[in-house]
C-alpha positions, 0 to 999 in steps of 0.5 A: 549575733547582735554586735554592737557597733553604735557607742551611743546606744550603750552610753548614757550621758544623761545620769546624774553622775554624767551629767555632773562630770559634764559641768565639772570638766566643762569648768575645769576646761573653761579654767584651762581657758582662762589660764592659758593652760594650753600654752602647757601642751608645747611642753616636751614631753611623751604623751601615751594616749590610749582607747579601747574601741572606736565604734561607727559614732566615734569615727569622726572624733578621731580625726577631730582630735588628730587634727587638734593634736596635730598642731602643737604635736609630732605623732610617733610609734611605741617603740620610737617612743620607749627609745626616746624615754630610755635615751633621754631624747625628749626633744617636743611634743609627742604623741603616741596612740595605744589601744586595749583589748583587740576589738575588731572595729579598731581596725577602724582607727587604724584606717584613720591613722593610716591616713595620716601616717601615724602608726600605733600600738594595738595591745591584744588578749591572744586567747581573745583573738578569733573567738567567735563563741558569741555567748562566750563575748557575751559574758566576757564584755559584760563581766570583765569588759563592763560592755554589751557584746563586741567582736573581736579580732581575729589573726587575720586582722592581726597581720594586717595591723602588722602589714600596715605598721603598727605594732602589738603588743600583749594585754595578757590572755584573757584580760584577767586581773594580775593582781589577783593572780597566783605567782604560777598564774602570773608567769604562765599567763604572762609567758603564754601570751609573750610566746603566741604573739611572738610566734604569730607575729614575729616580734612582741616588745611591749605590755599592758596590764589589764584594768591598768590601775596601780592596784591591778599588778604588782612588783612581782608580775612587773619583775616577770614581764621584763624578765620574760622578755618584755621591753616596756610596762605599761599602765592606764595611770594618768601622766605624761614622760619628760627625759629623766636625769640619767639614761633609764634601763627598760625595767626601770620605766613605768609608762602612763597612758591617758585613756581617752573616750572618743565620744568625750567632748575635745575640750574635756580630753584637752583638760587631762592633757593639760592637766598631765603637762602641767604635773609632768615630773621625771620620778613618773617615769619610775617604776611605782612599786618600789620606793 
């Protein structure tokens, strides 16, 4: 079984359209520069960042970009992070680590935050964790994933997660598109998830919808997650979270993530950072779907 475990042996950072995202963050970061954008970063505000692997190569730029955040930010948990939102207690900058998909080299990152005692959310496909059908991850990773083969997670790890601190949450079962799901599909998919979590690890709070763009869910499938019993929504839409003008009951909050790439250049993350702080609104925080 050949795993890939080098991100630089699956990402070409040579084709035109890289090379051409290369040049325009790069200008974009220079202006960030110029304007004195960072300034923008000690902003209060709830920062949601989120990866989905970090491979032997992306090691080093973790700690790179910890150390980075770590000067102008304060690390905290999901769940300290949901509480602050709701409570309207967004006092500084804070930042919080997320991760999709339940590949086993996040425990990798894991070991990382542990050194630092930053404590993060790893959102999980429960029907994904301890398969070792390779030719099923084959087609997985190639067709819902975009990737070559990467192992996942199996319980064991899980718990360890779980020992270390961090917490779990779902990323419904086998990273299927909600939005192209049956309403059947939608709540037994969502519910199956919720109850396998729940009684492998004991609590399960938070969710993540696969893809994570506006048009991969819907107002139904958010309806049934709070309904089912889970405390917070979230999604990969760009954005960051200030306090709100009155207390926000957890149906009512929408939670944006940064996704991030480890191997991007520091400066090109900083820009979407930046760039977040800069647009930070109190209607971000409020469920899209409903106008």
């Amino acid at each position: 079984m050949n795993y890939t475990t080098h991100y630089n042996t699956i990402q070409s950072n040579h084709s035109p359209r890289s090379v051409a995202r290369l040049w325009v963050l790069n200008g974009l970061s220079l202006m960030d520069t110029i304007g004195n954008g960072e300034q923008k970063l000690k902003n209060s505000r709830i920062h949601f960042l989120y990866i989905h692997h970090i491979f032997e190569d992306e090691k080093a730029q973790l700690i790179n970009l910890i150390e980075y955040l770590s000067k102008q930010h304060t690390f905290i948990s999901y769940n300290e992070a949901i509480d602050k939102l709701l409570n309207n207690e967004v006092d500084k900058p804070y930042i919080v680590i997320s991760s999709d998909d339940g590949f086993k080299n996040n425990i990798h990152a894991a070991e990382i935050l542990n050194r630092y005692n930053i404590k993060a959310c790893f959102f999980i496909n429960p029907g994904l964790i301890g398969q070792t059908d390779y030719t099923f991850i084959k087609t997985h990773c190639e067709t819902k994933l975009h990737l070559p083969p990467v192992e996942f997670m199996d319980w064991d790890d899980v718990e360890l997660l779980l020992k270390q601190g961090h917490e779990i949450g779902s990323h419904n079962m086998y990273h299927s598109n909600m939005a192209k799901q049956s309403q059947h599909q939608v709540i037994d998919d969502l519910l199956e998830s919720y109850d396998i979590i729940k009684k492998k690890t004991g609590t399960i709070k938070h969710f993540a919808f696969p893809y994570g763009r506006l048009s991969d869910f819907n107002e139904f499938a958010r309806q049934k997650a709070f309904e089912i019993g889970y405390h917070s929504c979230s999604s990969a839409e760009r954005g960051c979270h200030i306090n709100h003008s009155h207390k926000l009951k957890p149906d009512e909050l929408f939670i944006r993530r940064e996704h991030i790439v480890l191997n991007w250049p520091l400066n090109h993350i900083r820009h979407f950072l930046i760039k977040a702080a800069k647009n930070a609104s109190s209607i971000t925080n409020l469920n899209p779907y409903v106008k």
